[in-house]
C-alpha positions in Angstrom: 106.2 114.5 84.0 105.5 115.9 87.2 107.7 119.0 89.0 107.7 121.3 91.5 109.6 124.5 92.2 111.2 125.3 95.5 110.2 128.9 96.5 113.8 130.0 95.5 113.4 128.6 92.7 110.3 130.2 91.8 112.1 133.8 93.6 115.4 132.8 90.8 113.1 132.5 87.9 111.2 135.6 88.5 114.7 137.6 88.5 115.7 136.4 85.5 118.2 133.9 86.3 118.6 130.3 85.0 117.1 127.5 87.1 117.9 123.4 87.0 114.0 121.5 87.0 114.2 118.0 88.4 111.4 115.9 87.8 109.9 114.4 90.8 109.8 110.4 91.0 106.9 108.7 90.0 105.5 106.8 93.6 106.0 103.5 93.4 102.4 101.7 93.9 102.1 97.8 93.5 100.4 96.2 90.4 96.7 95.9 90.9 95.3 92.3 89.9 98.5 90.5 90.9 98.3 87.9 93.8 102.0 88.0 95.0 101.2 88.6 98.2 100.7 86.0 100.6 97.3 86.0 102.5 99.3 84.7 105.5 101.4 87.1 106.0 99.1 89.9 105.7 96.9 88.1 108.3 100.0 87.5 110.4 100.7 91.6 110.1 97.4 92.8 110.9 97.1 90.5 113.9 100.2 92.0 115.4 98.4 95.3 115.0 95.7 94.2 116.0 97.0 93.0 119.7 98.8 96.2 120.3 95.8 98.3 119.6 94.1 95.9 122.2 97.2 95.4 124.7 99.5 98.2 123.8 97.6 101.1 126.0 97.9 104.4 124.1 101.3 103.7 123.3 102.8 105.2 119.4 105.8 104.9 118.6 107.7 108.5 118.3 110.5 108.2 115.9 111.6 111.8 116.8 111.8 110.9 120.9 115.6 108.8 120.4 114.7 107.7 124.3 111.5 105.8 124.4 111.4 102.4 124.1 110.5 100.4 121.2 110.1 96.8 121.0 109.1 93.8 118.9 108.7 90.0 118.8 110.7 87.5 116.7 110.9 83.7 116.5 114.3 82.4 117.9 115.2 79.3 116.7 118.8 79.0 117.3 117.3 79.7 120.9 114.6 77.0 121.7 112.4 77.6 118.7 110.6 80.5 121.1 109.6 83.6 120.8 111.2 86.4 122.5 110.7 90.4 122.4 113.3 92.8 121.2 115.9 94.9 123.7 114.3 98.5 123.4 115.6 99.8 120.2 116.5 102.9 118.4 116.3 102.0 114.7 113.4 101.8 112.7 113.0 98.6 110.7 111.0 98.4 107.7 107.6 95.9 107.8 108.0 95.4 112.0 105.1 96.0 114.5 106.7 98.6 117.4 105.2 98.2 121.0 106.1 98.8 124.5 108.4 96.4 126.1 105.8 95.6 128.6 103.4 94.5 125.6 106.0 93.0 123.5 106.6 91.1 127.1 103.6 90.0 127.2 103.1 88.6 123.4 106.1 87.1 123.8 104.8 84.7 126.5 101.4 84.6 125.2 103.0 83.5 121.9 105.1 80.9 123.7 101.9 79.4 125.8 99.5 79.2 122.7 97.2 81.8 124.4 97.7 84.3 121.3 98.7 82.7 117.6 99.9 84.5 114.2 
């Protein structure tokens, strides 16, 4: 079991008085020698990185700045079975690849002529 002490904790203890220990959560890590994972999907992931370390400039995504822009790409098909880039957003979405709209833009119709594939 693994726990750590908040400085007042540690300041409350030293006086004397009582103190409540909570054990800190074990990380979560995934099973090694299983092969859940798709290779696919992986290899879809890390080309999306891939092309916005290549087309994205210096772009980063700040999670703190509520103003900049941060876009992705998804595959529409209630909408012509195309692909299309994200209105700038302000949430943060687990497992999605954040770019600039003008790169998202620009996958979007690379996606849609064949030029770039996931």
């Amino acid at each position: 079991m693994n726990i750590e002490l908040t400085q007042e904790q540690v300041e409350a203890f030293g006086r004397g008085e009582s103190i409540t220990l909570t054990p800190k959560p074990k990380q979560w890590e995934p099973r090694r020698g299983l092969n859940w994972v798709d290779r696919a999907h992986i290899s879809t992931y890390t080309r999306l990185l891939q092309y916005v370390k290549e087309f994205g400039g210096d772009w980063e995504a700040d999670w703190e700045n509520m103003h900049q822009e941060k876009c992705y790409v998804y595959y529409g098909h209630s909408s012509g079975n195309r692909w299309h880039y994200s209105n700038p957003l302000k949430t943060r979405i687990g497992g999605t690849v954040y770019m600039s709209e003008a790169c998202a833009e620009g996958l979007a119709a690379k996606l849609n002529s064949g030029e770039v594939v996931l």
